[in-house]
Steps between C-alpha positions, in 0.01 A plus 500: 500500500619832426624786717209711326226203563596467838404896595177443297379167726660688836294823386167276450582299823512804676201646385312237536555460871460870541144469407419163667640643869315770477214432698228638702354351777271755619051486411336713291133602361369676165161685510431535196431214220487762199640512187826677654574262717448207229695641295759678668519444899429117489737385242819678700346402828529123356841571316637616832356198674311772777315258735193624421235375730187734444282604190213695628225636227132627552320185468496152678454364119800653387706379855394129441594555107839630594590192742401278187753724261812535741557196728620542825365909541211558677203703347316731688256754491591611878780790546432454872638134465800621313575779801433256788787274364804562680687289271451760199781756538442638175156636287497573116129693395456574167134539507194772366715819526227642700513218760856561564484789769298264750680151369865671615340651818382174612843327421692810659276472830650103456833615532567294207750580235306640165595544112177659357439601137427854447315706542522449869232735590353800279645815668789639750255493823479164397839446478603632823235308677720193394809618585344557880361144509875378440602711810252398693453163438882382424497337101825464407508494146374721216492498160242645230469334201617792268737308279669709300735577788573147520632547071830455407474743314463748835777313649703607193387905456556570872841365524582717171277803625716538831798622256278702289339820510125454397364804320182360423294207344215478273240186611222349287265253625245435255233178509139496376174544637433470927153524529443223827699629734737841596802590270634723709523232779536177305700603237699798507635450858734311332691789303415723768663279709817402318592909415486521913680225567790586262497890561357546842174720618316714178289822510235525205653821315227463220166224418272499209220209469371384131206276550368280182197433393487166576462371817800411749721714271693802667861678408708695742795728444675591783876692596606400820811716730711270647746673749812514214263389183193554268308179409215510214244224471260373282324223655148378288193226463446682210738290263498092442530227697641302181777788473516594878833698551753552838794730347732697737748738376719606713741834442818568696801641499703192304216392267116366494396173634198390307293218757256281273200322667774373796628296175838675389687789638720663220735793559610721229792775617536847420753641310711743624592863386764771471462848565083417469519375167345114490777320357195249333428795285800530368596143474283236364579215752228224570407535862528202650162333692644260788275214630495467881180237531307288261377178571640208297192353318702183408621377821204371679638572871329654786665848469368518120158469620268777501395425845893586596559795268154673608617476874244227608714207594744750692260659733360191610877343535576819729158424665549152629895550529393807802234261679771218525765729585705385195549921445462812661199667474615793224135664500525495105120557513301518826240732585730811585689514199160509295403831707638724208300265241166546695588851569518586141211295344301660790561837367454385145180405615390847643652678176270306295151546711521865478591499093160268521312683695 
């Protein structure tokens, strides 16, 4: 066997044995049987190999169905049941959005652990309401299911945004129509979001509303003041699901990052100039665009996943890893770093009632 052969198999051995070692021991719930959690929280849940001993839903049909589907979890239509287990240290909910305010008081008053999906609740008094049940009733571990925290991709632009200078960024979130639920809540707390995560608390310098014709459709264009930065937005349910578009463009002092749908995070630099004269006028040189993320369609492994590169699989890695003290608790997303989220869509939310009115 060769030298060369001999790192491969050591490499795979290695890996391997990584994965299989890794193993939690601790009991956990989902509330929540939607299509979310089919799609996205079960299948890492199982990957991970979480002992999972809960499923609760809304009806004792859909309990007893559950028990016949996954062997060896319990189905149950009884939160109570889940709480009054002392052997469940930690609680996933991923149900109606609306439901979640009461669902994550219950489990805080527990004193259980709890990932929940967001929205977590619909407003800032809300907000802080959970943040006192954690003081007063001692859960340990937080984290909100906003995943695009959790990206690579965010892992990649703050680590290169600490040795830039951001002047400011240009953010279009565009789906189609939204007409069951709120936009504002369900949907656009996710840009909203992201732009305070990566640039810190944001003032609403300017906000203009287009509503279409067609129910569930509605366009806002927004410039937010960050303390050293000027964001613009465009975030809309007045496009196409089909065609839905995430694309982040990022200006600073070395070049633009351009984010697309969490998906690839390019990076093309500026050219410099001489006595204020752009040198790319005068020369003709190709500007080079440098890759920094893309997932590798062709290699079928767990970090080319969408699940991965969309942040999914990572917060509820960080999640589990917390509750069985595997890492420290880095508050990546618990309910005080969303204050500046909540803060903001909250005044969106006032801006837009008295254009209405």
């Amino acid at each position: 066997m060769s030298a060369i052969q001999t790192i491969i198999n050591r490499y795979k051995q290695m890996y391997s044995k990584r994965f299989l070692e890794n193993i939690y021991e601790q009991q956990y719930a989902l509330v929540g049987i939607g299509k979310h959690s089919l799609n996205n929280l079960l299948p890492i849940i199982q990957h991970l190999q979480l002992p999972l001993k809960y499923i609760c839903c809304t009806s004792a049909e859909k309990a007893k169905t559950i028990q016949r589907k996954y062997r060896g979890i319990k189905g149950t239509n009884s939160l109570s049941e889940i709480l009054a287990d002392e052997n469940i240290k930690g609680v996933f909910v991923s149900a109606a959005p609306r439901a979640h305010f009461s669902i994550a008081s219950e489990v805080l008053k527990s004193g259980k652990s709890l990932f929940i999906e967001k929205p977590p609740c619909e407003s800032l008094y809300q907000l802080n309401a959970l943040t006192d049940k954690i003081k007063l009733y001692g859960a340990e571990h937080i984290v909100v299911g906003l995943q695009r925290r959790f990206s690579p991709c965010t892992y990649i632009l703050q680590n290169r945004l600490r040795k830039d200078t951001v002047h400011s960024y240009h953010y279009r979130y565009l789906t189609g129509l939204y007409p069951e639920r709120d936009a504002l809540l369900d949907l656009f707390i996710h840009p909203l979001d992201y732009v305070t995560f990566l640039f810190g608390a944001a003032q609403i310098k300017s906000i203009e509303t287009v509503k279409s014709s067609l129910k569930g459709g509605i366009t806002l264009f927004l410039i937010l003041q960050h303390r050293h930065l000027l964001g613009t937005l465009e975030l809309s349910t007045d496009y196409s699901w089909q065609t839905a578009q995430e694309l982040l463009d990022i200006n600073t002092s070395k070049g633009v990052y351009s984010l697309n749908r969490m998906e690839t995070v390019n990076f093309t630099p500026k050219q410099s100039s001489v006595a204020g004269i752009p040198l790319e006028k005068v020369f003709k040189n190709n500007i080079p665009t440098i890759n920094l993320y893309g997932r590798n369609g062709f290699i079928p492994t767990t970090e080319n996943n969408q699940i991965y590169s969309q942040g999914f699989y990572s917060e509820i890695e960080t999640f589990a890893n917390t509750v069985e003290h595997k890492i420290k608790d880095m508050h990546i997303s618990n309910f005080d770093s969303l204050k500046n989220t909540y803060r903001l869509m909250d005044e969106i939310r006032e801006q837009i009632q008295k254009v209405t009115q």
